[in-house]
N, C-alpha and C positions, 0 to 999 in steps of 0.2 A: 504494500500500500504506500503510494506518494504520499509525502507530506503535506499536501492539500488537501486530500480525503479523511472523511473521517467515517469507519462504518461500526456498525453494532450490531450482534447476534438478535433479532428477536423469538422469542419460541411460545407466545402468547396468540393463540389466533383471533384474541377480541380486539386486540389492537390492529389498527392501521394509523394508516398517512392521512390524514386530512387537512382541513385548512387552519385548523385550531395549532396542529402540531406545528403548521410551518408559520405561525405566529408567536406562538411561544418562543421558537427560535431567531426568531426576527428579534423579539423583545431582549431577548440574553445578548445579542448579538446585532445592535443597531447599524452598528458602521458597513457590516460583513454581507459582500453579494455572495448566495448561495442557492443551489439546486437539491433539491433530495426527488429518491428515487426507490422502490420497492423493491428487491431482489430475491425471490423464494421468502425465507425467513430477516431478511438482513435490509435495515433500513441503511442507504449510501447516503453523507450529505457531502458534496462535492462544495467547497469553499474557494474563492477567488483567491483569496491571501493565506499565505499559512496560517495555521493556527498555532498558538505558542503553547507551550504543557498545562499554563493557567486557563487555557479558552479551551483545550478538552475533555482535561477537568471538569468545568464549568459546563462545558457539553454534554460530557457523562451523566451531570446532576440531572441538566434539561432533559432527555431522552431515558430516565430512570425512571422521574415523577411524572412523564407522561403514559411512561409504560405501566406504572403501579396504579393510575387514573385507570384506566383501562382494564388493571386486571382486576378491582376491585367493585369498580364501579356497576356491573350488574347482581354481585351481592350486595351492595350498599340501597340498589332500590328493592330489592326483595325485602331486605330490612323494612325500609320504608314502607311498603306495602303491605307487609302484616303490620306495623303499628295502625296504618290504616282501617284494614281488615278486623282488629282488637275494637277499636274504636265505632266504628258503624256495629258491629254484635251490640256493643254497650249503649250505644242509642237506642237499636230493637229491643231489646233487655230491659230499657225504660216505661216498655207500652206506648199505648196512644191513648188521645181525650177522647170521650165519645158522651155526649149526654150529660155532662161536667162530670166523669169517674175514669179514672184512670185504668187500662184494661191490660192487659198482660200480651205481649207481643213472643212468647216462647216458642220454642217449637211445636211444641205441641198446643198453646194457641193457634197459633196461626195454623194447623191443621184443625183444628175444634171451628174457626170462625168460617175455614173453607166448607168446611162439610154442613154446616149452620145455614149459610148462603145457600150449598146446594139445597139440602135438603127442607130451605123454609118453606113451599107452597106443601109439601107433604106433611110437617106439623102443623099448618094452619090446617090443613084438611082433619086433621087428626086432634083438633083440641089441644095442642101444645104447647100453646101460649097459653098467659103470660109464662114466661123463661127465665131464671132467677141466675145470676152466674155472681163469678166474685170478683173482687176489684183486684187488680195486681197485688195488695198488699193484704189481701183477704181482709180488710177491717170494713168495709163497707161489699154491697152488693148492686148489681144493673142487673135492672128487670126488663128484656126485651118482650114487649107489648103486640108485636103485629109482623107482618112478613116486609113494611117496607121500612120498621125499626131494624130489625136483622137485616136487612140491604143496607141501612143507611150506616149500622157498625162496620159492616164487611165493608165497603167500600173507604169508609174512614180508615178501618186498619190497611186497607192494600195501598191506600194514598200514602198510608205515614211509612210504608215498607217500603216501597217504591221511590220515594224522595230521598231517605235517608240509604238507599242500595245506591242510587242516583248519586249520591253527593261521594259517596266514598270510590264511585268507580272515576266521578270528574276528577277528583283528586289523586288517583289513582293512575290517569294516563298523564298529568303534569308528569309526575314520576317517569312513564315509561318514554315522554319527550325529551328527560331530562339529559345535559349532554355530560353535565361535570356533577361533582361532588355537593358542589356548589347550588346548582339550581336542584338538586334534589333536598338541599336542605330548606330551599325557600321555597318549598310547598311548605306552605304550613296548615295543621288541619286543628280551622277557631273552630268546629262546629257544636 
C-alpha cells in the first residue's frame, strides 16, 4: 500500500459507504481531497496528500466509530422498540372510560368485550340484559343495559386499542427510520 492510501478490513455486513461516512471524514479531515471506495470486505480511502501517523490514527478512530454505529445500531432500536412495546401493554393494562367507569382492557377482556359485541342481539333475544360486569379495579360495577350499550362499550374499547397500538407503532417506525444512535434517542415516547 502507497503512502496515500489508507485501507481497513471491514467484516460487518451492516455496514457500508454512505454519505454520512464520507462526511464524517470530511469533518476529521477539512483540508484533505479524498475518494473512498468499497472493495469485497475492505473500505479504500485514496487521499491526495499523505497522511502523516497523527491523521491515520485519527483515521483509524473515524472509521472505528463508524463501524461500531453500524454494528450496534440495529440492537440499539430493538432496545428501543420493546421499551416501546412495554409501554403501549401499560396503557392497554390501564382500560378504557366507558359510561364514566373504568373497564379492564386485559387479554382476556378484550376477548370477553369481542365475544359481548358478537354475541349481543343473541342475549337480547335471550333476556340477558341488564349485564353487570366489574370495573378494572373491581370496587365498582357497569351495568350494560341494551344491545346498543354493548356496541357503544365494544367500540369504545377497540377505539382506545386501536389508538394507543397506533401511537406505539408511529413511534415505533421513527425508530426503524432512525439512521444514528442519535435520532433513535430523540424518539421520545411523552404518551
Amino acid at each position: 500500500m502507497s503512502s496515500h492510501n489508507y485501507a481497513r478490513e471491514i467484516v460487518d455486513e451492516h455496514w457500508n459507504i454512505d454519505a454520512r461516512f464520507a462526511k464524517v471524514v470530511e469533518a476529521a479531515f477539512p483540508s484533505k481531497q479524498f475518494s473512498l471506495a468499497l472493495h469485497g470486505t475492505s473500505v479504500a480511502l485514496v487521499f491526495q496528500d499523505t497522511l502523516t501517523a497523527g491523521e491515520v490514527a485519527t483515521l483509524d478512530t473515524v472509521v472505528s466509530d463508524h463501524v461500531a454505529l453500524f454494528d450496534l445500531l440495529p440492537e440499539y432500536k430493538l432496545e428501543k422498540q420493546h421499551v416501546i412495546d412495554a409501554r403501549t401493554t401499560e396503557l392497554l393494562f390501564q382500560g378504557f372510560t366507558y359510561g364514566g367507569k373504568v373497564l379492564s382492557l386485559s387479554i382476556s377482556a378484550q376477548s370477553y368485550w369481542t365475544n359481548l359485541y358478537q354475541a349481543r342481539n343473541i342475549m337480547a333475544a335471550a333476556g340477558l340484559f341488564p349485564l353487570t360486569i366489574n370495573t378494572l379495579n373491581d370496587l365498582d360495577t357497569y351495568v350494560v343495559v341494551s344491545v346498543a350499550d354493548a356496541e357503544g362499550l365494544y367500540q369504545t374499547a377497540l377505539g382506545t386499542m386501536t389508538s394507543r397500538l397506533a401511537s406505539g407503532t408511529a413511534l415505533k417506525s421513527q425508530v426503524r427510520a432512525a439512521a444514528t444512535k442519535a435520532e433513535v434517542d430523540a424518539v421520545v415516547d411523552n404518551r
